[in-house]
Each structure stands twice: as C-alpha cells, then as structure tokens.
C-alpha positions as a Markdown table, in Angstrom:
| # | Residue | x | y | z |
|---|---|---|---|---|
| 1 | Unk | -5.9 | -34.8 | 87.8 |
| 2 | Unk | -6.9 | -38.1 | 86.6 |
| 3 | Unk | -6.0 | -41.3 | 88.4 |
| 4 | Unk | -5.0 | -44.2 | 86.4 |
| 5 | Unk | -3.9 | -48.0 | 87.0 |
| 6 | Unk | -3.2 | -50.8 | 84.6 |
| 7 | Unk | -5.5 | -53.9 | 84.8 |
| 8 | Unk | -6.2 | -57.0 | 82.2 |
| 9 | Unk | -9.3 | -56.7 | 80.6 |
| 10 | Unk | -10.8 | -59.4 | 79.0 |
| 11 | Unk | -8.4 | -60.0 | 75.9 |
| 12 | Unk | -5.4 | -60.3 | 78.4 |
| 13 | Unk | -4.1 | -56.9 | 77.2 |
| 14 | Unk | -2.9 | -54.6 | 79.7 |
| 15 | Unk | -4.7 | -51.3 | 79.7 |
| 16 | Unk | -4.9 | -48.1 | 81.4 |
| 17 | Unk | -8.2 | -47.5 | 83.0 |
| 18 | Unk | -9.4 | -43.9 | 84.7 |
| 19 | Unk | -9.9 | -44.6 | 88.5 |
| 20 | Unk | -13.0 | -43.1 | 89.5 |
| 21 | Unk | -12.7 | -43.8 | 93.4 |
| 22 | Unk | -10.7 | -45.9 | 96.0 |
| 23 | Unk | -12.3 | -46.7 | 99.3 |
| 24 | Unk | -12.6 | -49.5 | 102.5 |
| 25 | Unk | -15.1 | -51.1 | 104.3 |
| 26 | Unk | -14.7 | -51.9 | 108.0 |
| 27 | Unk | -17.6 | -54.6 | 107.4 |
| 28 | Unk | -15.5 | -56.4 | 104.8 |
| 29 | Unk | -12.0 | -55.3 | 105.9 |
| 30 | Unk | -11.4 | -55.1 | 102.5 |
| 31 | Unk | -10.2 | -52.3 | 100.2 |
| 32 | Unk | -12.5 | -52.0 | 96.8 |
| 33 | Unk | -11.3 | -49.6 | 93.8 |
| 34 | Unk | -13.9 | -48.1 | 91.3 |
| 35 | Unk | -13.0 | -47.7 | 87.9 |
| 36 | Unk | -14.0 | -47.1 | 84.1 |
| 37 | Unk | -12.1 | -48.0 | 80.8 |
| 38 | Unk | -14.6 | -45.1 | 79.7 |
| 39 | Unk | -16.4 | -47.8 | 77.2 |
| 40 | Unk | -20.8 | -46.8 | 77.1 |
| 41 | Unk | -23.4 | -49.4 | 77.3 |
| 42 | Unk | -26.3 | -49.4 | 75.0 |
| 43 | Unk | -27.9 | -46.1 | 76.5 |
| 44 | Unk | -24.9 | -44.2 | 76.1 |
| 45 | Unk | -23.8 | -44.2 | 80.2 |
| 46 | Unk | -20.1 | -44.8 | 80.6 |
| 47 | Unk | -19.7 | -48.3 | 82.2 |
| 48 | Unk | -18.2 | -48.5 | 86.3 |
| 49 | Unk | -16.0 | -51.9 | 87.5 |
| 50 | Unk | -15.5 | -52.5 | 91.1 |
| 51 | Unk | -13.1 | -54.7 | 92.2 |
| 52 | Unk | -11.6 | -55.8 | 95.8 |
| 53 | Unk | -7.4 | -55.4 | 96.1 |
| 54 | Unk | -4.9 | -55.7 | 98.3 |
| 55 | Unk | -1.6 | -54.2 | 98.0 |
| 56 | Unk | 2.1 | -56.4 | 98.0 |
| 57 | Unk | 5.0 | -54.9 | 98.7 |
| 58 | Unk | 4.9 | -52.5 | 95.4 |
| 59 | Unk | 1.5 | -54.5 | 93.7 |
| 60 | Unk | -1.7 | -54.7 | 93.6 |
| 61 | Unk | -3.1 | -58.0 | 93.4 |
| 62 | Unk | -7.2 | -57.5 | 92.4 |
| 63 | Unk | -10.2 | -60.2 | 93.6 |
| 64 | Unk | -13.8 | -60.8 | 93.1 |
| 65 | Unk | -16.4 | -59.3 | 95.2 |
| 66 | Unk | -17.8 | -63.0 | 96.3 |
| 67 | Unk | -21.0 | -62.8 | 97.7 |
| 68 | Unk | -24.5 | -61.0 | 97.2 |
| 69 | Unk | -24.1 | -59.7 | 101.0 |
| 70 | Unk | -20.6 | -57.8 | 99.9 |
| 71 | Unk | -21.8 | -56.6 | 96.8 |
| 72 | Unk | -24.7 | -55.1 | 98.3 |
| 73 | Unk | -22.7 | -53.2 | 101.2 |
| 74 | Unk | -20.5 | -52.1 | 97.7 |
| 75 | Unk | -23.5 | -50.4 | 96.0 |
| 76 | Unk | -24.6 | -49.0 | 98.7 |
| 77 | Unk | -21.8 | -47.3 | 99.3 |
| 78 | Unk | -21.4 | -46.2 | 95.6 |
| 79 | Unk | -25.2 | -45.1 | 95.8 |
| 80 | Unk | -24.1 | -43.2 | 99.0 |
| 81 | Unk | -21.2 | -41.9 | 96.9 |
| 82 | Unk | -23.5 | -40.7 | 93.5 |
| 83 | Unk | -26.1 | -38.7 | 95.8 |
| 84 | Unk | -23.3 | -36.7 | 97.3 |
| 85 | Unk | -21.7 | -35.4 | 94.1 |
C-alpha cells in the first residue's frame, strides 16, 4: 500500500507525492520524511526529496535540512536504508 501526502512543489500547486520512508534522528531530534513525485533525472533514476517536519495539531508544517553536518547524518542514514533493501 502506497503512502501519500500533499506538498507544494515548485509552481505552488498542491500535489500528491508517494512517500518512500518516514524516520527520526536522536542526533537532530528531528523527524525527516523521504519522498518522490516519481519525476526521473537525465539517467532515467526516479528522483528522492527529503525534508525535516514537524507535526501541529492535525498538520504537518515541512523545513529545510540547514546544515552540511544534518544533511550528512540524513544520507547516511538513507545509505544505511538502500543497502538493507
């Protein structure tokens, strides 16, 4: 069963995208969310978003990952996540 949540993409249209994965980092304390709108890059591979969110109340509210040390922990973790399925 595909997961799905509606996000803003560049034009300011809302759009469903396919949520890949969902996951936290105690080093962050943030939550970060993984996700496609299925579009493929010049070779063909199907383009991956992460994002950082935080939920309120009934919404999510979505952030950029700021720093090269974060981003770093993140693809670590998503390398972690690739060799494993």
């Amino acid at each position: 069963m595909k997961k799905e949540m509606a996000v803003i993409d560049s034009n300011g249209s809302l759009v469903d995208v396919e949520v890949i994965s969902v996951f936290n980092l105690s080093d962050t304390g943030s939550n970060y969310a993984v996700y496609t709108f299925n579009d493929k890059d010049d070779n063909g591979l199907i383009k991956i978003y992460v994002t950082k969110f935080e939920k309120d109340n009934d919404s999510y509210s979505f952030s950029f990952i700021d720093s090269d040390e974060e981003w770093n922990t993140v693809k670590n973790v998503l390398k972690t996540m690739a060799r494993s399925e």
